[in-house]
C-alpha positions as CSV (number, residue, x, y, z in Angstrom):
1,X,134.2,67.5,251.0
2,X,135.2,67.1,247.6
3,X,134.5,63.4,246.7
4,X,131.9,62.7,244.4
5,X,129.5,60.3,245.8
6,X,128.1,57.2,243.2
7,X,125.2,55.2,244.6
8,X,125.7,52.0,241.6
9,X,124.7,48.4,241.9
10,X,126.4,45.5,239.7
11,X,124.0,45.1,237.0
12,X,122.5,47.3,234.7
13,X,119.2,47.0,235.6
14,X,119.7,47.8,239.0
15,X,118.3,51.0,240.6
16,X,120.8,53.8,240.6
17,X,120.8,57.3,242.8
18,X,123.3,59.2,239.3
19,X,126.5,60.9,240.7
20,X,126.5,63.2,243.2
21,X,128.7,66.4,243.6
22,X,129.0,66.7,246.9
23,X,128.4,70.8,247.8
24,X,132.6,71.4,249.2
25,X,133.1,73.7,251.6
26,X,132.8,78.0,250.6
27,X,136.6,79.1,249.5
28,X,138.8,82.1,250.7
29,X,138.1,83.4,247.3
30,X,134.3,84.0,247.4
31,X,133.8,87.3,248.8
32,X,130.6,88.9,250.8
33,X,128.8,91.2,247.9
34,X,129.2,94.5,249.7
35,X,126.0,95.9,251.6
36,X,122.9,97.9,249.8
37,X,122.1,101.1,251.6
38,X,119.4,100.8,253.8
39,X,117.0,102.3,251.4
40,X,117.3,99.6,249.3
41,X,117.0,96.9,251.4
42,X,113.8,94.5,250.7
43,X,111.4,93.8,253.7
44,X,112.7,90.3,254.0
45,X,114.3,87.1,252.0
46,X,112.2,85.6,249.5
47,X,111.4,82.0,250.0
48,X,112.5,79.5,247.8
49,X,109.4,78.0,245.3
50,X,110.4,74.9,247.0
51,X,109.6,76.2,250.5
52,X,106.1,77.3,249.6
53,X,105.4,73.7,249.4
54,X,104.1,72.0,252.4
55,X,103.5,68.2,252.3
56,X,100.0,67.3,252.0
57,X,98.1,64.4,251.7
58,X,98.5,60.8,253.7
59,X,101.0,60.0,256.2
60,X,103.7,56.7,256.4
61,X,104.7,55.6,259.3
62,X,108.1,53.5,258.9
63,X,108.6,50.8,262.0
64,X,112.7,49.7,261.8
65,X,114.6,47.5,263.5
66,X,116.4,51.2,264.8
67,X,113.5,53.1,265.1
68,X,110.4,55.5,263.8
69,X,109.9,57.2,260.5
70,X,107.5,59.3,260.3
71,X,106.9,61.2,256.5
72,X,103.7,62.9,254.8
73,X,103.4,62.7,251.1
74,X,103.3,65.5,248.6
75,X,100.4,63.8,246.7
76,X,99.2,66.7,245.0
77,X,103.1,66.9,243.5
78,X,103.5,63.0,242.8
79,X,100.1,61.3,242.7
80,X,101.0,58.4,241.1
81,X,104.0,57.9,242.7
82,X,102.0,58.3,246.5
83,X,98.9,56.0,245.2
84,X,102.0,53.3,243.6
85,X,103.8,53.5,247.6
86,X,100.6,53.3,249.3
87,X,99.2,50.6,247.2
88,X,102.0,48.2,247.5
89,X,102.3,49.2,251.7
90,X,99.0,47.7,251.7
91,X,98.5,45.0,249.6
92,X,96.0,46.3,247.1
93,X,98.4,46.2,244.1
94,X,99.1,43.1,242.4
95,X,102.9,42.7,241.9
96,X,105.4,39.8,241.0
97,X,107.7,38.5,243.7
98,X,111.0,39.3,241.9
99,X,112.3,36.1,243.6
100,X,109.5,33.3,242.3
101,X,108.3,35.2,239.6
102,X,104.8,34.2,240.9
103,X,102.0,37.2,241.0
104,X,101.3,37.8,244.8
105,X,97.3,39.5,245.4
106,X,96.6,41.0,249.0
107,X,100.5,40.7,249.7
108,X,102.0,43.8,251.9
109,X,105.0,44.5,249.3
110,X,107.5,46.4,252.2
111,X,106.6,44.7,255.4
112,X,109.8,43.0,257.2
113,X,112.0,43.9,253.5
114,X,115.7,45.5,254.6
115,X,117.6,49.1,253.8
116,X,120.1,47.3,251.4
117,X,122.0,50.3,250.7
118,X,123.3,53.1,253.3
119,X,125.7,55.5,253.2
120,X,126.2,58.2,255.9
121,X,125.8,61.8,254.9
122,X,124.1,61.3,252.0
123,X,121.0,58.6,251.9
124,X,119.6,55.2,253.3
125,X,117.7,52.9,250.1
126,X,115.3,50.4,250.7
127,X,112.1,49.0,248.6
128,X,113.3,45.6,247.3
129,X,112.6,41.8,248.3
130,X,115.9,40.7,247.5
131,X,118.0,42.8,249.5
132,X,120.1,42.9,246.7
133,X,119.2,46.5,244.5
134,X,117.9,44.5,241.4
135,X,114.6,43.7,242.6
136,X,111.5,45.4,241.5
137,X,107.7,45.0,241.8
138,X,107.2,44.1,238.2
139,X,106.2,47.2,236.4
140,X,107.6,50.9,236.2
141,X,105.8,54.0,235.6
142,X,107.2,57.5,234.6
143,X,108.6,60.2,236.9
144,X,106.6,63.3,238.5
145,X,109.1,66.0,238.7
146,X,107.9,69.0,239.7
147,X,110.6,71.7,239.4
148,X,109.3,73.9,242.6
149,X,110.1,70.7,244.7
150,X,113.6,69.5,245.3
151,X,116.3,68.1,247.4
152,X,117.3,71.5,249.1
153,X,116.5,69.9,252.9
154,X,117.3,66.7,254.7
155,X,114.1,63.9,254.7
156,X,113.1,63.8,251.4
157,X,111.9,61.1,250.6
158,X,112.0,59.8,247.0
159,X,111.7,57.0,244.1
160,X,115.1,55.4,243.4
161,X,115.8,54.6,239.9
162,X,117.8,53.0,236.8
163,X,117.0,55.9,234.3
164,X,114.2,58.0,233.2
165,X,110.6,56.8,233.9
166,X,112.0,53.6,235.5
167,X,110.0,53.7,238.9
168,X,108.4,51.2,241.1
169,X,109.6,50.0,244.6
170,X,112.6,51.1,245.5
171,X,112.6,54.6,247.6
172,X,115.4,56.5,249.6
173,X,115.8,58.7,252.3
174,X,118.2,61.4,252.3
175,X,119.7,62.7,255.7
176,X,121.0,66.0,253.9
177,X,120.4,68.5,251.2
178,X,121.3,67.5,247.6
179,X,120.5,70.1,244.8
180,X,122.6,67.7,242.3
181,X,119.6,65.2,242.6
182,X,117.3,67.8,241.4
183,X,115.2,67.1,238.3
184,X,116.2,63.2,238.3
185,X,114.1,61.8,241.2
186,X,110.5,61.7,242.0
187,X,110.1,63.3,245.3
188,X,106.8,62.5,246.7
189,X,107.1,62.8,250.9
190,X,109.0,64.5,253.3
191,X,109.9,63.1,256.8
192,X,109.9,65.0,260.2
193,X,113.5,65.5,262.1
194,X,113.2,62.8,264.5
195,X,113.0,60.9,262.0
196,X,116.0,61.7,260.1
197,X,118.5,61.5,263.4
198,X,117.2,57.5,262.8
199,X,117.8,57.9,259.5
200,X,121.6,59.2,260.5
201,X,121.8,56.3,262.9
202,X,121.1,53.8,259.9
203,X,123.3,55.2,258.0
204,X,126.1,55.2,260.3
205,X,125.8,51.3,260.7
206,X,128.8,48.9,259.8
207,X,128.1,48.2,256.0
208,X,130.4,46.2,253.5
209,X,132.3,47.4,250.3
210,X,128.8,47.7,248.6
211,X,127.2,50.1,251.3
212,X,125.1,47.0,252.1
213,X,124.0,46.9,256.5
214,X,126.7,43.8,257.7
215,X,123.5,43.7,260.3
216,X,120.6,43.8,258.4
217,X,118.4,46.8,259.3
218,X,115.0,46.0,259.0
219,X,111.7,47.7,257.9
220,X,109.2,45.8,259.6
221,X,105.9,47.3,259.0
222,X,104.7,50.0,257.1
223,X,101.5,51.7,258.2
224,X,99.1,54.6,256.1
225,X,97.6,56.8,258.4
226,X,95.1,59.3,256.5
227,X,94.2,62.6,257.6
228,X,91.9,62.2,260.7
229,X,93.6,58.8,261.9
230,X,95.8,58.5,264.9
231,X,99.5,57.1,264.7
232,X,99.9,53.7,265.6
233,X,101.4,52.8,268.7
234,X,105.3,52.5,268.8
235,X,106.4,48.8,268.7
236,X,106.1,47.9,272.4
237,X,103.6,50.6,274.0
238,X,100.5,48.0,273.4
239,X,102.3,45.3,275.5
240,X,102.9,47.5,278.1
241,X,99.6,49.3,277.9
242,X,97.9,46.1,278.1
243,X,100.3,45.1,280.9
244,X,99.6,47.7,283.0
245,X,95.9,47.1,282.1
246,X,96.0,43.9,283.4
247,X,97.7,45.4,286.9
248,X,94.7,47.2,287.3
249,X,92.3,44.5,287.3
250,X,91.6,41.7,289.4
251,X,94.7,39.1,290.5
252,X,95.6,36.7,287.9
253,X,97.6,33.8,287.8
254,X,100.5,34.7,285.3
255,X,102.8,32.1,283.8
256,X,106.4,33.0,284.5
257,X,108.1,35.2,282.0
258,X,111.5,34.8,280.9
259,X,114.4,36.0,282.4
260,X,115.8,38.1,279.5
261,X,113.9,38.8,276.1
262,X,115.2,40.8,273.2
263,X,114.3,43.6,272.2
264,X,114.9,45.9,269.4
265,X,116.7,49.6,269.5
266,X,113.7,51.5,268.8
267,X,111.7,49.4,270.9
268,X,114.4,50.4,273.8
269,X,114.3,53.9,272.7
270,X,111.0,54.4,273.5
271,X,111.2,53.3,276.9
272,X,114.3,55.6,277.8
273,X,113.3,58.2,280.7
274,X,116.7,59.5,281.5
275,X,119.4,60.1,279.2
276,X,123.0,61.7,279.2
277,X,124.8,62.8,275.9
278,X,128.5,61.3,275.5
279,X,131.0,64.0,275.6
280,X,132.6,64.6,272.4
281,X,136.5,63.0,273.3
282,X,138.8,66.1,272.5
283,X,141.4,64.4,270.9
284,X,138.9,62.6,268.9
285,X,136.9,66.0,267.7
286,X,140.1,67.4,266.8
287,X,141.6,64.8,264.1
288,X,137.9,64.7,262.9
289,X,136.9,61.2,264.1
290,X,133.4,61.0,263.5
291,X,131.5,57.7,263.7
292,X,128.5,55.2,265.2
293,X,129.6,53.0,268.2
294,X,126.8,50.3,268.7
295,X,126.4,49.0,271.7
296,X,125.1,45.6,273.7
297,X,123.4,46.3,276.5
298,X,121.1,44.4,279.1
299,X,118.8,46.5,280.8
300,X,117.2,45.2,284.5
301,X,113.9,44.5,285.9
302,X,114.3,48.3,287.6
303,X,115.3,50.0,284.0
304,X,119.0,50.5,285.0
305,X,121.8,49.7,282.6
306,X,123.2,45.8,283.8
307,X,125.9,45.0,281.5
308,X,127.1,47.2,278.4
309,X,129.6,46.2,276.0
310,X,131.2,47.3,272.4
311,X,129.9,45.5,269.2
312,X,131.6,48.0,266.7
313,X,132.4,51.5,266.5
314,X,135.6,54.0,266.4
315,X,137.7,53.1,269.4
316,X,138.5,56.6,269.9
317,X,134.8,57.3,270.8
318,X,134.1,54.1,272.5
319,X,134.9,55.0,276.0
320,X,133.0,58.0,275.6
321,X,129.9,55.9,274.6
322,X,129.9,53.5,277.5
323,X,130.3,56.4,280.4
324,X,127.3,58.0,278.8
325,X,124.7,54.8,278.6
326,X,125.9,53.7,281.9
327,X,123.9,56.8,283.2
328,X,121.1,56.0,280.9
329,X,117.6,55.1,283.3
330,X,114.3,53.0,281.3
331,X,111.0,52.1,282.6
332,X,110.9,48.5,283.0
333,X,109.6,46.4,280.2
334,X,106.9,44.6,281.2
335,X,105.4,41.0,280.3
336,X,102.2,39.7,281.3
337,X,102.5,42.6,283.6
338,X,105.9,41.6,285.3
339,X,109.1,43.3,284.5
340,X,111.9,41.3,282.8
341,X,115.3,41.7,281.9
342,X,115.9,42.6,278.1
343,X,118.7,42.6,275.7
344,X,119.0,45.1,273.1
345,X,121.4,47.6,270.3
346,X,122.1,51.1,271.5
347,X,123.8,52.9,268.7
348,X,125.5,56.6,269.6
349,X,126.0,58.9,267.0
350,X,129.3,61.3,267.1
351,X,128.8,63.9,264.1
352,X,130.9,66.5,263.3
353,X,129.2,70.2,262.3
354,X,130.5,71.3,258.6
């Protein structure tokens, strides 16, 4: 790819990822360097200064509306920046709702905010009250840019900007390796690879002329978890824990659950037990069609797909979609410890390899 990405919002004061030169493919021209003799050959490749840096410090734990992110901070790299996110996740910092102006005290600053911005291959952006890109917590602080640590792997997670030393809420994601965004961005965490094929699925999503989510994809909590703490439960598992809890015990009388409740597609994905990958259509593969179908789907009292249908996607990979998830199997979802039908988003990802 040749195309030079631009992550820009309308006003000036809006955060801004600068432009990116996307990395195009190696040409016919460059050449393999011709071999050492053996004698010379070292031991071994020497790592990169950035891959002698392991993330250290405090975990996050990002619950979406399409799944789990999981990243540890590189506090020792970016203190401020770690303390700032951590802070505002949990409500210690005072900051000014960009909205009402008002100061808000003991306020969780990311809790049920959106991914405003998305665009595959490169980075999903999220942070801001508004939705919009313009809003901000109601103070900056300067960048921590360490040159050993950079954008050379996908999951980094960073501070968006609007110029030097203009920090504060906003963060991305990327999904790839970016060495143009070295030296511009604080980089303070790096998240594992199940969570970046959710990151992919985000941003594969249908998304309008501003790379804003038509659907808005939400961050719903955002949990700390410091060395020595467990994970929290996925969205869902304590319900059914405390479902099956009640099973065990003696008889109750349970009021009568509704016949379908909806759920949301990581809540889904955590209850899959059987799944089959879509085959990659070959007429599709070979004009390049790549793409994310999203699809409805109703799943029964027994965890077998019910009714699936198209929301959006390629139609060259649709079909393909559907025969797969047909095959899916869940465990039941369970509701005062009866299992109930449930609505929910299944979103396949086709990707090309470069």
């Amino acid at each position: 790819m040749n195309a030079t990405l631009r992550i820009t919002f309308a006003l000036a004061a809006s955060l801004t990822l600068a432009a990116l030169a996307v990395p195009a493919p190696l040409s016919a021209q460059q050449s393999t360097p011709p071999a050492q003799p053996a004698e010379e050959l070292p031991d071994g490749p020497t790592p990169q200064a950035s891959a002698l840096i392991h993330p250290n410090g405090p975990s996050v734990v990002m619950d979406t509306s399409m799944g789990r992110i999981t990243c540890q901070f590189f506090e020792k790299q970016a203190p401020v920046a770690v303390a700032n996110f951590i802070a505002l996740a949990e409500g210690t910092k005072e900051w000014v709702n960009p909205d009402t102006h008002k100061k808000m005290h003991n306020k969780r600053f990311y809790d049920d905010t959106i991914f405003h911005r998305v665009i595959p291959e490169f980075m999903i952006q999220g942070g801001d009250p508004t939705g919009t890109g313009m809003g901000d917590p109601g103070f900056s602080f300067d960048d921590e840019i360490d040159p050993n640590l950079n954008f050379d792997q996908p999951g980094r997670l960073a501070m968006a900007n609007s110029g030097p030393n203009t920090n504060g809420s906003q963060f991305f994601i990327t999904e790839a390796g970016y060495d143009t965004l070295n030296g511009h961005y604080t980089l303070f965490g790096q998240c594992d690879p199940d969570s970046v094929t959710v990151v992919k699925a985000i941003a594969r999503v249908d998304r309008d002329a501003n790379d804003k989510p038509t659907t808005p994809v939400v961050l719903r909590k955002v949990t700390i978890v410091r060395e020595g703490q467990p994970l929290p439960p996925k969205p869902g598992v304590a319900v059914l824990a405390g479902a099956l809890d009640s099973m065990a015990t003696a008889p109750k009388v349970l009021a009568t659950p509704p016949k379908r409740i909806m759920i949301s597609a990581g809540v889904a994905a955590a209850l899959i037990q059987t799944k089959v990958p879509p085959v990659y259509p070959v007429d599709a593969k070979a004009a390049g069609i790549t793409g994310t179908v999203a699809l409805d789907a109703v799943i029964g009292t027994t965890g077998a797909i019910e009714n699936l249908k198209v929301i959006s996607g390629p139609a060259e990979l649709q079909q393909s979609a559907l025969d797969a998830v047909r095959q899916w199997q869940y465990q039941p979802y369970l509701l005062n410890g009866q299992p109930v039908e449930v609505r929910t988003q299944i979103n396949i990802i086709f990707s090309l390899a470069k």
